[in-house]
N, C-alpha and C positions, 0 to 999 in steps of 0.2 A: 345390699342397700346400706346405706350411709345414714345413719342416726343424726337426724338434724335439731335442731332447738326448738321449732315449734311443733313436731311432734310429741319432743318431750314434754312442752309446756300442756301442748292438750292430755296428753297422757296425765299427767298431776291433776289436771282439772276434772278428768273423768274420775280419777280415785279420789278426790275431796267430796264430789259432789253426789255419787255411785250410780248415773246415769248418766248416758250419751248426752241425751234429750236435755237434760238440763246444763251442761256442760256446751251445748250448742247453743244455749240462749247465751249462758253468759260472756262467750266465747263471740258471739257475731257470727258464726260457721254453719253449714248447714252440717246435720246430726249424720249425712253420709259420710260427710267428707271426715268429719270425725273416725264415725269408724271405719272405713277404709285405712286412715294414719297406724288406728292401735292393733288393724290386722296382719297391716306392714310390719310393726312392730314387733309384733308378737310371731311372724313368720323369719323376720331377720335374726329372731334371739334365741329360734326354734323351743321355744315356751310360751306356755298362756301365763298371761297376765291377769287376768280376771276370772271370778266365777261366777258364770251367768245363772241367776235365778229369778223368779218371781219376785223377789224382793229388790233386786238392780244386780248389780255390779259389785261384786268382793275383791279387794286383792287375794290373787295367790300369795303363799311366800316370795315366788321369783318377783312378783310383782309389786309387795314390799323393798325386796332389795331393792330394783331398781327406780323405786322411788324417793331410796332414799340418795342414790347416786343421782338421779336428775334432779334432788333440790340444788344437791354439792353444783352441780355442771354451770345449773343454769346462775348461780349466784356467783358462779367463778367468770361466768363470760358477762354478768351486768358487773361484775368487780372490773373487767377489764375497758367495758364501755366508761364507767366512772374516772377511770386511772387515766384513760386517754385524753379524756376530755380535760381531764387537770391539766395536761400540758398543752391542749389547743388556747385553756385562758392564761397559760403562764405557771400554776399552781403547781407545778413537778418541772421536773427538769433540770439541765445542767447549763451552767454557763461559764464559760474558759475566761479567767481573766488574767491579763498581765498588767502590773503595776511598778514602779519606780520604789523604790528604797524609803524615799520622804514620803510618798504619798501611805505605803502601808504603815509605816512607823509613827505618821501621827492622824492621820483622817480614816483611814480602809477600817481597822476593825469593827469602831463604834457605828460605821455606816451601815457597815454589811449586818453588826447584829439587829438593827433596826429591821433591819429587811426580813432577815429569815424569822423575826418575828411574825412577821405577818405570810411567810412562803415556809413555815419551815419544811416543807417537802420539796423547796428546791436547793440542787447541790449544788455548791461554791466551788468552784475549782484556780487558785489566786497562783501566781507565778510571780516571782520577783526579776525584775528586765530592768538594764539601764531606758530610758526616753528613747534614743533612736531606734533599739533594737523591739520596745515595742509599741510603735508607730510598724514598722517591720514587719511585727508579728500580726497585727491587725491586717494590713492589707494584703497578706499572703494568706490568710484564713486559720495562721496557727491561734487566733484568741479570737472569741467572741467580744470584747469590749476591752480597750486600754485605758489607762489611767497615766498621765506622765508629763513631765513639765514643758511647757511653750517653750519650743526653740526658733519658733519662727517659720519654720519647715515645716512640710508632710510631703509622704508620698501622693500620688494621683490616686482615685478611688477610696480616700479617706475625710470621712468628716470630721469633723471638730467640733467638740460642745463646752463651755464652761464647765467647769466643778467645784475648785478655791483656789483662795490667795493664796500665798507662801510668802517669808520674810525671810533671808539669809541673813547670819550674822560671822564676824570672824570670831574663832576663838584662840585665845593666844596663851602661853603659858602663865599662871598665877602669879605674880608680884615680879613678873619679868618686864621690862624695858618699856614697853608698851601699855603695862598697865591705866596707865590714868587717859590715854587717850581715850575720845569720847565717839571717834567715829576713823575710817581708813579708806583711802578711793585706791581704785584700781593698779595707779602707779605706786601705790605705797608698800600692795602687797607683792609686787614683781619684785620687791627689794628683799625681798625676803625667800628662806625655804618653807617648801608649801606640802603639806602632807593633802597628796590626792585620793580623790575614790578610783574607783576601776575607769580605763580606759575607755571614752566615750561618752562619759557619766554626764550631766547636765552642767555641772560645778567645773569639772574639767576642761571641757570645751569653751567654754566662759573663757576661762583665763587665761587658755592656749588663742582665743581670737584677741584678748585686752594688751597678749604680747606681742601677735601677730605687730597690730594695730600701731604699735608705740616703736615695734622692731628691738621689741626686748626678750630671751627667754625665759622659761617659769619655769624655776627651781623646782622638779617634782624630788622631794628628797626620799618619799617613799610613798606608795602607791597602795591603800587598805580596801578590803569590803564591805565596811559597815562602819558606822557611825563614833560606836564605843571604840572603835580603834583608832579611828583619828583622833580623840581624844586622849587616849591612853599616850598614842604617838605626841601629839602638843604639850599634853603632860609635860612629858620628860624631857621637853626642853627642843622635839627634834624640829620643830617648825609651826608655820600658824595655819589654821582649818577654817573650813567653811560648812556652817551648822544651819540647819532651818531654826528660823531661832525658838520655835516650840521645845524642841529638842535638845537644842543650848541650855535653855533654861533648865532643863529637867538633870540634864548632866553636869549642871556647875556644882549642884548639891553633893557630887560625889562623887567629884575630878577636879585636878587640878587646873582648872582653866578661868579666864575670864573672857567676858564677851566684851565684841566691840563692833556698834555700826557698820555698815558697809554700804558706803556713800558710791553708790554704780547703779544703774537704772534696772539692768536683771538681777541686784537684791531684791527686787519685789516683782516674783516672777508668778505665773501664771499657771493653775496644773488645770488641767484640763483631760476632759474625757474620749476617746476616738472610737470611729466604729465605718464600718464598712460601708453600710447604708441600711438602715430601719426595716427595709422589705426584707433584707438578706437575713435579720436578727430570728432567734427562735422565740417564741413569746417568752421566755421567763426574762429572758435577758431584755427584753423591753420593757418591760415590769419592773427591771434593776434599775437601767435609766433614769427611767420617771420616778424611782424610788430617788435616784442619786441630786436629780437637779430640782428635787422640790424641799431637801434639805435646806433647814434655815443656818444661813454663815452666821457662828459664832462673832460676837462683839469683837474678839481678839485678835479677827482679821482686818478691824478698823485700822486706818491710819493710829489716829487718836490715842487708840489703844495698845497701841506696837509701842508708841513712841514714850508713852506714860509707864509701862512696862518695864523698857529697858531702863528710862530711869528711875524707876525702884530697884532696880536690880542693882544700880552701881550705886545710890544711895546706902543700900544693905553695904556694900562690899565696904565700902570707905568705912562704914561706922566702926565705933570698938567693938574688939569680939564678943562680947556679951552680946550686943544691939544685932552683929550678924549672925549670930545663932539663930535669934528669935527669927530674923526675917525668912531664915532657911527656913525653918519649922511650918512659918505662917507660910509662906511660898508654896 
């Protein structure tokens, strides 16, 4: 015989109550069917569990033991009906994400902590992917939810949902040649050498189609993985970057570079969300969703605000050093 749950359950209720008879009322069962369960019982385990007298029902010691293994049992299997249900409404679980470089370096963290706020028993699992590779990874099923910039593209079996703006800026070396310009279009930066991200990157493709386009090519004079390297690269003189300008801003205070407009229509590009299709998602990752596109855009994704922005920024830079301290400090 196979020791089921609700034997054991009426078992605990006969030893609470020290009668069948009343262990049948509160039970809903009739008082045979009762004890036919605890004679099963007590034949599978070849021990009595109870001692029967005129005054009801005693535990034995075996009978003690094993009551105190079927409270463990049964609280371990209503733990597991709890634990499952957490992840039928979302409340547990894992969700695979891959995201672009810009998108985790200024928007992914403070989002996701808002989230596991309110999920902390669901697990984040965050990959970093250039845009095409995951649009890729989404439609082949290696990620639950992508994050990555509007190329205009996707593959078939992928949706698309809004997320945020983004603003590119160039950054060029600190009191070099270019400094006092106030903005640079696309033919301005093919004149120049261009420290690129990895091959494929959102930035990269840009300006390998704006030379297609003009039938000019784009000095990649060196090729980084990450943000602070193209800066360090612009730095020193080796050529000019292309920064989200959240980002810019954050690294002018402690690189050598200066920012400058980028008068081209994908400087104000689009990141956006991808997903396979909503029936396909496992409920946490639906719950991330709706956590991500009910996010209020900060003001500083305005127009307005971009624009006002940058020219604080090159106000600061012009002043005397004294006056650019301050503005650093206050920045």
């Amino acid at each position: 015989m196979r020791i089921d749950p609700v034997s054991l359950r009426l078992f605990l209720s006969v030893a609470e109550l020290g009668t069948i008879a009343g262990a049948a009322d509160r039970e809903h069962i009739a008082a045979s069917a009762i004890s036919k369960r605890i004679s099963d019982l007590e034949d599978a385990l070849a021990t009595d569990l109870f001692a029967r007298s005129n005054k009801g029902l005693e535990l034995t010691p075996s009978g003690v033991e094993l009551q105190n293994l079927a409270r463990e049992i049964l609280n371990s299997l209503d733990n597991v009906y709890s634990h499952m249900r957490g992840y039928a409404r979302g409340a547990r679980g894992l969700v695979r994400i891959h995201a672009n470089v810009s998108i985790i370096a200024q928007f992914l963290p403070r989002d996701l902590q808002t989230f596991v706020e309110r999920y902390p028993l669901v697990q984040l699992q965050v990959e970093e992917k250039i845009s095409t590779a995951i649009l890729r990874g989404v439609a082949l099923n290696a990620a639950d939810i992508g994050l990555y910039a509007d190329l205009g593209t996707k593959p078939e079996g992928v949706i698309s949902l809004p997320y945020r703006d983004d603003r590119l800026v160039i950054v060029a070396p600190r009191g070099g040649a270019l400094t006092r310009r106030t903005s640079m279009t696309c033919a301005d930066l093919l004149e120049h050498p261009f420290i690129g991200l990895q091959t494929g990157s959102f930035i990269n493709l840009q300006l390998l189609r704006e030379g297609s386009e003009r039938g000019l090519p784009v000095n990649f004079r060196v090729q980084v993985n990450s943000y602070d390297a193209v800066c360090l690269m612009v730095e020193a003189g080796m050529g000019l970057g292309i920064l989200p300008r959240r980002l810019a801003l954050r690294y002018a205070s402690t690189f050598g570079i200066d920012l400058i407009a980028l008068d081209a229509p994908w400087g104000n590009r689009k990141l956006n969300i991808c997903i396979r299709s909503f029936e396909s998602l496992p409920a946490a990752a639906r719950l991330l969703i709706d956590h991500l596109q009910q996010l209020e855009r900060p003001a500083e994704e305005d127009e307005a605000y971009f624009r006002t922005d940058l020219t604080r920024y090159r106000q600061c830079k012009f002043s005397p050093p004294l006056a650019l301290s301050s503005c650093e400090v206050q920045g």
